[in-house]
C-alpha positions as CSV (number, residue, x, y, z in Angstrom):
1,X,6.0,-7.8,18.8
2,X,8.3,-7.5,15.8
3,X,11.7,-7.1,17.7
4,X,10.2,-9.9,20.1
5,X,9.8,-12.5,17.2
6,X,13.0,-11.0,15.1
7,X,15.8,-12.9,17.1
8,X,13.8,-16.7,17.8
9,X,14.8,-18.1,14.5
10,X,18.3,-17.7,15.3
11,X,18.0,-18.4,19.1
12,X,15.9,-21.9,18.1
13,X,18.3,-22.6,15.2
14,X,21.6,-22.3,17.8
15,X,19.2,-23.7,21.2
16,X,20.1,-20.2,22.8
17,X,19.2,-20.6,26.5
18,X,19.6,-17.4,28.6
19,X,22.4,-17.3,31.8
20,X,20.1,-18.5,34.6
21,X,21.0,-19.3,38.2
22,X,18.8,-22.7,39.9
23,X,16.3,-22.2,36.9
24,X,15.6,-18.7,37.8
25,X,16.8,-15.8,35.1
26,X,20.1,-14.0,36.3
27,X,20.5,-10.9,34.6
28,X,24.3,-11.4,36.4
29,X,25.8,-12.7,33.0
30,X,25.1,-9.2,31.4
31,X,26.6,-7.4,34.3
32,X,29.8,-9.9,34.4
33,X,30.5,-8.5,30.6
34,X,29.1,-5.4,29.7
35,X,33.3,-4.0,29.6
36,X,34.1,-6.9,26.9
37,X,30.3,-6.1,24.5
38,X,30.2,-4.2,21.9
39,X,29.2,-0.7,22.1
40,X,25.7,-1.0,20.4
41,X,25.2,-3.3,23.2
42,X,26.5,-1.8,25.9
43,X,24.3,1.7,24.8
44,X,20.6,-0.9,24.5
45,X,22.1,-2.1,27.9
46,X,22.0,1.4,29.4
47,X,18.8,2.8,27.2
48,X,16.8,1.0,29.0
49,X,17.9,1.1,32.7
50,X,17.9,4.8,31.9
51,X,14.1,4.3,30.4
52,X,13.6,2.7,33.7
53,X,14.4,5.4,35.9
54,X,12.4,7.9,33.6
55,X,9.1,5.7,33.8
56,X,9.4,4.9,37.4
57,X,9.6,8.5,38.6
58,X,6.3,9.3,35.9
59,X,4.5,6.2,37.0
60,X,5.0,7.5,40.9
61,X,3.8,11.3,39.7
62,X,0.9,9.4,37.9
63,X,1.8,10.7,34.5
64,X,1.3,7.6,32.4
65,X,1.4,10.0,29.7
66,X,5.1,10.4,29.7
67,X,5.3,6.8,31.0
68,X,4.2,5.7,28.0
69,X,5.9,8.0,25.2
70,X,9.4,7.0,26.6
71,X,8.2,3.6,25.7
72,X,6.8,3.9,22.5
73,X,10.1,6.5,22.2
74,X,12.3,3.4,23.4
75,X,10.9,0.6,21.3
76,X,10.7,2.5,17.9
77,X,14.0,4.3,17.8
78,X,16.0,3.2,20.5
79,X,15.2,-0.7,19.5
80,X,13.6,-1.0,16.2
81,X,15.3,1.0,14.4
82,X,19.0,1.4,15.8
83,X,19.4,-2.0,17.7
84,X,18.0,-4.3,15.7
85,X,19.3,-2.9,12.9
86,X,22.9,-3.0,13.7
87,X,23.0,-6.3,15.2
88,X,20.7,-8.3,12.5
89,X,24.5,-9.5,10.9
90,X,25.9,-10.9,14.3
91,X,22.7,-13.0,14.0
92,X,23.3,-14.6,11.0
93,X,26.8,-15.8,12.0
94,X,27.3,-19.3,11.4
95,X,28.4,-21.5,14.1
96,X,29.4,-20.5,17.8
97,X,30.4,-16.9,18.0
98,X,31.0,-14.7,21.5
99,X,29.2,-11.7,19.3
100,X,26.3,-13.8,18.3
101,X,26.1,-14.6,22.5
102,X,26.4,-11.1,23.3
103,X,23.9,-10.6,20.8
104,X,21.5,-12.8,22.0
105,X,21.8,-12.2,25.6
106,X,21.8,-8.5,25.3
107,X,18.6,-8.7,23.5
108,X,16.9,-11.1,25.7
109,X,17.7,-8.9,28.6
110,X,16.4,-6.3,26.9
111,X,13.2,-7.4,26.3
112,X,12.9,-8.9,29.8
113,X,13.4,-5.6,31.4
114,X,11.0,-4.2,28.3
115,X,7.8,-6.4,28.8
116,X,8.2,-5.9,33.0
117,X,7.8,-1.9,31.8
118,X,4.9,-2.7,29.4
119,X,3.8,-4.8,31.7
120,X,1.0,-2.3,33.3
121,X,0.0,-1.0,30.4
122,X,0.0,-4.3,27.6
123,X,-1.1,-7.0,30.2
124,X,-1.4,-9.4,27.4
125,X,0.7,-8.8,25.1
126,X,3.4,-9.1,27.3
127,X,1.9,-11.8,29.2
128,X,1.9,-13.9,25.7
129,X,5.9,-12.7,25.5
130,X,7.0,-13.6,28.5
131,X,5.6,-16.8,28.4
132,X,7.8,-17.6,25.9
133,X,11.2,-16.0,26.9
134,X,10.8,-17.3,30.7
135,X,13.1,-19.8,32.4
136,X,12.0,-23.2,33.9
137,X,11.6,-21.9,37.7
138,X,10.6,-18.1,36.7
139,X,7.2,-17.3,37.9
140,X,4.1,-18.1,36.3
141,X,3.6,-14.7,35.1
142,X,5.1,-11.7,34.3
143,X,2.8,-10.1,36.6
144,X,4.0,-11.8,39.3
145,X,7.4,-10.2,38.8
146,X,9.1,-7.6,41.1
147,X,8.9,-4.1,39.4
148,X,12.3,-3.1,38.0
149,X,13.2,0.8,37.9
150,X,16.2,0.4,36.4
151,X,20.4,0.0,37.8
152,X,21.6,3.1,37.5
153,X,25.1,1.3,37.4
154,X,24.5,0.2,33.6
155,X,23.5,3.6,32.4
156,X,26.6,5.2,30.3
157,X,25.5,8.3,29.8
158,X,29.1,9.6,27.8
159,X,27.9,6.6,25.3
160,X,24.3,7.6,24.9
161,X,25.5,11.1,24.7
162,X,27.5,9.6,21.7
163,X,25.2,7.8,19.8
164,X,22.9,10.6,19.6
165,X,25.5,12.2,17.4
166,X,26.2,9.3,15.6
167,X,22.3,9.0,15.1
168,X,22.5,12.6,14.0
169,X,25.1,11.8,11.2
170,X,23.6,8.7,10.2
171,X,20.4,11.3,9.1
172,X,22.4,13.5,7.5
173,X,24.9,11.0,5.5
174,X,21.3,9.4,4.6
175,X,19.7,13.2,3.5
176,X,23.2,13.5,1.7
177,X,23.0,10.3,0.0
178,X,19.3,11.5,-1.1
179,X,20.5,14.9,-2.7
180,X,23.8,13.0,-4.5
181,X,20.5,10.3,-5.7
182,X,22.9,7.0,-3.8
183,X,20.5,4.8,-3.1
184,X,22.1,3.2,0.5
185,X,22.3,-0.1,-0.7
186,X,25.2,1.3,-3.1
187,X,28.4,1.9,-1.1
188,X,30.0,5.2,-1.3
189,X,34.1,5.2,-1.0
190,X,33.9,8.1,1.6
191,X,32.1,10.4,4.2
192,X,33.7,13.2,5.8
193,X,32.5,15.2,8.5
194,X,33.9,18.6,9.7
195,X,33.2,19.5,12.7
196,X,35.0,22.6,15.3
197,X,33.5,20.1,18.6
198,X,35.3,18.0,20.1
199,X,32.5,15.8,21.4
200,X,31.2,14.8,17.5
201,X,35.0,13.6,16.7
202,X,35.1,11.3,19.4
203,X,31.7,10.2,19.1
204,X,32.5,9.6,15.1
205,X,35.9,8.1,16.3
206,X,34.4,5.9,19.1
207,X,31.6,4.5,17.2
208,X,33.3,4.5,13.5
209,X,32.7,1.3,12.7
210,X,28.8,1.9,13.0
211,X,29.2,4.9,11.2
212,X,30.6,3.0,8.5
213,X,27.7,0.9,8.4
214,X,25.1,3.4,8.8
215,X,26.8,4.9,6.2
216,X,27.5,1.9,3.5
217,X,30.6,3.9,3.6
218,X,34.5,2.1,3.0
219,X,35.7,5.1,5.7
220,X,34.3,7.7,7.2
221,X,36.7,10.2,8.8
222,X,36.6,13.6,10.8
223,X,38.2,16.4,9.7
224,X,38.3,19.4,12.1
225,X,38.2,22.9,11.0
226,X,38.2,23.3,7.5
227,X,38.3,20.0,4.4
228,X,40.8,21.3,1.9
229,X,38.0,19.5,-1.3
230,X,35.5,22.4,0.0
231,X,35.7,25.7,-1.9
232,X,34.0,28.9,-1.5
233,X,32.2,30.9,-3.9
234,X,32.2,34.5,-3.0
235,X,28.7,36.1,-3.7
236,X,28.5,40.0,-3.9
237,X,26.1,42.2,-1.2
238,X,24.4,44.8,-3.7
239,X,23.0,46.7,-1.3
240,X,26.3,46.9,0.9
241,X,28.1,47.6,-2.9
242,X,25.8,50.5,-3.6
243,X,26.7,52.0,0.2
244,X,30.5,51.5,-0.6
245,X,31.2,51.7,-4.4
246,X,28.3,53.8,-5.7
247,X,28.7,53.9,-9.3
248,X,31.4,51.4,-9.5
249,X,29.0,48.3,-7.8
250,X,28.2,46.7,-10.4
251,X,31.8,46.8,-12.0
252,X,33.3,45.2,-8.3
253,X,30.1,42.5,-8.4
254,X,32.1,41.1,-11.1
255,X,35.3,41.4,-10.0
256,X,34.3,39.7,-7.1
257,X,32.0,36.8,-8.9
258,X,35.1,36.2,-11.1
259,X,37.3,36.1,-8.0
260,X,38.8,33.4,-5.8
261,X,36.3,32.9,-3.5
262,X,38.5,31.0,-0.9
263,X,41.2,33.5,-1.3
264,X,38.3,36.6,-0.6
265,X,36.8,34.2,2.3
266,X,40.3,33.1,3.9
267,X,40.7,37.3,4.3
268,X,37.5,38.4,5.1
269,X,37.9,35.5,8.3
270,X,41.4,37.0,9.9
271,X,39.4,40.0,9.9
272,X,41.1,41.8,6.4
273,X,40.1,42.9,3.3
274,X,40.9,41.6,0.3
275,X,42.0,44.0,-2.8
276,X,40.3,43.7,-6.3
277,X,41.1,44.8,-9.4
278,X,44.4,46.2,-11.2
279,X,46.6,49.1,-11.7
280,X,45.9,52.5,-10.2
281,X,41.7,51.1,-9.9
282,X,41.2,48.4,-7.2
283,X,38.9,48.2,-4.7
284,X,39.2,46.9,-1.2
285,X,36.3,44.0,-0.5
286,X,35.2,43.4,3.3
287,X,32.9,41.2,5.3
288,X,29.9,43.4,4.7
289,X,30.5,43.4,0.9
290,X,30.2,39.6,0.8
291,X,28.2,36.3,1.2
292,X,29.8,32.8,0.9
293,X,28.1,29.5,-0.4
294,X,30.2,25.8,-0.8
295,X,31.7,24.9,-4.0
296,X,32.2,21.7,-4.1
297,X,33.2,18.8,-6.1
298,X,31.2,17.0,-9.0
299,X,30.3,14.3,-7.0
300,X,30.3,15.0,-3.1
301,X,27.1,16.4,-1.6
302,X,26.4,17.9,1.9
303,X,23.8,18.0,4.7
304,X,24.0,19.5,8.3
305,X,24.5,17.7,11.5
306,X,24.3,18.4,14.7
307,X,27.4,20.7,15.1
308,X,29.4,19.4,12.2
309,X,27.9,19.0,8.5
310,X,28.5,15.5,6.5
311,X,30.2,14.9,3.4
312,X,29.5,12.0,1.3
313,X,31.5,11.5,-1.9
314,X,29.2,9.3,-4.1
315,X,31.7,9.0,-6.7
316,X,31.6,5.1,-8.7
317,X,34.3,3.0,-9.4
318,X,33.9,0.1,-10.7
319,X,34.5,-2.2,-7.5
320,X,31.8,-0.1,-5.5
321,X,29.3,-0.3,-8.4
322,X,29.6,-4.0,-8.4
323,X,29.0,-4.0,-5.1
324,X,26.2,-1.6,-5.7
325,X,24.8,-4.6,-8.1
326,X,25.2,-7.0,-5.8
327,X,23.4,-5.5,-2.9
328,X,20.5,-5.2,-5.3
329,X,20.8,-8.8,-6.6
330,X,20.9,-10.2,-3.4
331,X,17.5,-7.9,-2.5
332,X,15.7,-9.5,-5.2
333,X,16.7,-12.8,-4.3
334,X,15.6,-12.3,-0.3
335,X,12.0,-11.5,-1.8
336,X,12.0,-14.5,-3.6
337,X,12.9,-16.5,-0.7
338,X,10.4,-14.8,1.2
339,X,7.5,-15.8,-1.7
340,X,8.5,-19.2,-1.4
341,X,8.2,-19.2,2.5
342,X,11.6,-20.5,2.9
343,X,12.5,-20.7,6.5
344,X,16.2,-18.8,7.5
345,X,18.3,-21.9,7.6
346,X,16.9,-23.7,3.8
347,X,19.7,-23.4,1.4
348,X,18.6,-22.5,-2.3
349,X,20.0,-23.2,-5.8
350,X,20.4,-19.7,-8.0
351,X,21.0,-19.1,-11.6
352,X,21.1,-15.3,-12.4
353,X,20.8,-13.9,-16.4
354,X,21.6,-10.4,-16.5
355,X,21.0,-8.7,-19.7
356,X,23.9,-5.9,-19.5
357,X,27.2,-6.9,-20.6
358,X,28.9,-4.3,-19.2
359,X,27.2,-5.2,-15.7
360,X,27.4,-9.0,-16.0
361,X,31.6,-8.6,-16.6
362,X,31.2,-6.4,-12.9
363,X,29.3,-9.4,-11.3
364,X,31.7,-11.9,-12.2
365,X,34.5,-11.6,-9.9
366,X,34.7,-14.6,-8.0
367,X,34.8,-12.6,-4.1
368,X,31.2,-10.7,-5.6
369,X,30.0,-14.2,-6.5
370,X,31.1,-15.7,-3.0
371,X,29.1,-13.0,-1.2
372,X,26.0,-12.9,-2.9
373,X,26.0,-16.8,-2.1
374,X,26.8,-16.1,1.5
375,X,23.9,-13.9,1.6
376,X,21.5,-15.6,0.5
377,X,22.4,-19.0,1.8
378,X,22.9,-20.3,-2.4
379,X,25.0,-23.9,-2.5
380,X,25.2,-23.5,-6.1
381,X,25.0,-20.0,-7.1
382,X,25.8,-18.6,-10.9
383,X,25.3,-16.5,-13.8
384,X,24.1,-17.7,-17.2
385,X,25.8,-17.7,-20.1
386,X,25.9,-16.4,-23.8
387,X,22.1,-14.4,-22.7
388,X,21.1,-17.7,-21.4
389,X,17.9,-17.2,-19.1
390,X,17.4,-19.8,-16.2
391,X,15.5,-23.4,-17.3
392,X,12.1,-22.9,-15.4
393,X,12.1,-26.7,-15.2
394,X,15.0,-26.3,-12.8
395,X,13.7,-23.4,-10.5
396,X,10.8,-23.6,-8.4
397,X,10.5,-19.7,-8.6
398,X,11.5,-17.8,-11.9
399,X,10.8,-13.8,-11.7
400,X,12.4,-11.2,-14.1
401,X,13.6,-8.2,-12.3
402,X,14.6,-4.5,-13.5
403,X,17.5,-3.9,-11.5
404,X,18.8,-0.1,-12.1
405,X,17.5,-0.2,-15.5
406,X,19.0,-3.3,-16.4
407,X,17.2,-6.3,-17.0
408,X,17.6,-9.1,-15.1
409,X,16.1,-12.8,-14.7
410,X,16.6,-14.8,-11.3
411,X,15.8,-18.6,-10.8
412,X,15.9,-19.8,-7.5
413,X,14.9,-23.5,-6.2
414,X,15.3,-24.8,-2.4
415,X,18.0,-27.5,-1.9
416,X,16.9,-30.9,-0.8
């Protein structure tokens, strides 16, 4: 119901009517340009022909128990929370935009093809949708339709192969992100993955520009092998020690703490030892001798992947942490808008007061004010001056806001 009602404002606000032939939907237009849509669109294209095929075979072996979980599978994960998600900006695009029809028909194709599955099972429910989303000459109701088991000619099953890799690094960038404590709506400069497979780099390659959103990342790159900003630090075996150095174990544990790990690791993996110690007394350290655990950088944190692990460098400059304030600005601001029960297209007035100095000096560059207006739809946006805080007798809403510790008081007011 949620995805259902998500894309009408937009469709109403830009009198979206879907490719029909004699009055009669004609799913012929989606066909005609799958090659030229983007890729999250061509992947929702093929999810659910694939979906199709899956609960037509269960619905024929009467297991409407795995009829249904590919559903419920389809519509949280596959829709919710991928689709929508990455498609929500083509939305908002102002004015006529091939995306924003790609968009559109894509996701009214989908949920055609959607409600005919449910149909069995939500009578209803989508009954009440497809009310809505038919064309003039459709049929009466949706349970008038032919069953549709899916084309097995828009299933790409190389691209849904990919993006459940991608989906697997966009976990682990966010479980990263979580260890680092990088909130998502702050953008990190970069996220690496190293991988040995060649089907996560050109999954990552294919779909990078998803990644980088997933990600809130300004690049995201694959590095195969080995990343030359991950060290190794070398952790001694007592036990193995003990075996091999009796009384001198505890003197080569630390030799080998104090050691080069990468040097000791880069040995011990073209099958060598690697010599400790000086003069007449060293001590020849092998694989058995020898754990390894990642050393790496102040600021870059790890989490594992399906057959790669993900890097994320949460590192702050001062461009990406006025970003960073921005996102959460304009956060604050969407609630407000959402108090006053503004519809998508009202435009607003803002005045911001931000109590940080330091901060307020970030904000002002005239591309972070531009955005933040864009955002939120603002005619008129600014910041007050000398500690000012917005007139409430201009504002129809005034809220003060802690915004990473750093007090902050937002006036907005619709626009006539």
């Amino acid at each position: 119901w949620n995805v259902y009602r998500f894309p009408l404002p937009y469709m109403i606000l830009d009198n979206f009517e879907p490719a029909s032939k004699n009055g009669v939907w004609d799913d012929a237009y989606v066909k005609a340009n799958r090659a030229r849509m983007p890729d999250e669109d061509r992947f929702i294209i093929s999810r659910i022909n694939s979906v199709a095929g899956t609960v037509d075979a269960a619905m024929k072996e009467c297991q409407l128990h795995r009829a249904t979980r590919e559903l419920v599978n389809f519509i949280l994960e596959d829709l919710s929370r991928w689709y929508v998600q990455l498609v929500r900006p083509r939305m908002w695009l102002e004015g006529e935009s091939e995306e924003k029809v790609f968009a559109y028909e894509t996701i009214y194709y989908v949920m055609r093809r959607l409600t005919g599955l449910l149909a069995p099972f939500c009578p209803h429910l989508t009954e009440e949708i497809y009310r809505n989303l038919r064309c003039d000459r459709d049929p009466a109701s949706i349970h008038l339709l032919d069953w549709n088991a899916g084309d097995a000619a828009l299933v790409d099953a190389m691209l849904e192969g990919a993006v459940a890799l991608v989906r697997s690094f966009d976990e682990a960038s966010q479980n990263a992100r979580q260890t680092g404590k990088r909130k998502l709506r702050w953008p990190v400069a970069e996220v690496v993955v190293v991988t040995g497979s060649d089907a996560v780099k050109k999954a990552i390659d294919r779909l990078n520009a998803v990644c980088m959103d997933r990600a809130n990342a300004r690049k995201v790159s694959v590095v195969m092998g080995h990343w030359d900003r991950v060290g190794w630090h070398a952790e001694p075996v007592m036990k193995a020690l003990g075996k091999g150095f009796g009384k001198n174990s505890f003197k080569v544990k630390g030799l080998i703490e104090a050691a080069d790990g990468n040097a000791i690791k880069a040995a011990v993996d073209a099958g060598k030892t690697y010599q400790l110690g000086s003069g007449s007394e060293t001590f020849e350290i092998g694989a058995d001798h020898v754990t390894f655990t990642e050393k790496l950088p102040a600021d870059v944190f790890s989490a594992p992947m399906t057959d790669a692990t993900v890097y994320v460098d949460v590192a702050l400059t001062p461009d990406l942490e006025a970003e960073g304030y921005a996102r959460e600005v304009i956060r604050r601001i969407q609630d407000m808008r959402k108090q006053l029960d503004l519809a998508v297209e009202d435009n607003i007035n803002v005045e911001a007061s931000v109590g940080d100095k330091r901060v307020l000096a970030l904000l002002m560059d005239n591309a972070t004010i531009a955005m933040i207006a864009d955002e939120v739809r603002a005619k008129v946006f600014g910041f007050s001056k000398d500690g000012m805080q917005p007139d409430p007798g201009r504002f129809t809403s005034v809220k003060e806001w802690d915004v990473e510790g750093v007090a902050m008081m937002i006036g907005i007011a619709k626009t006539e």
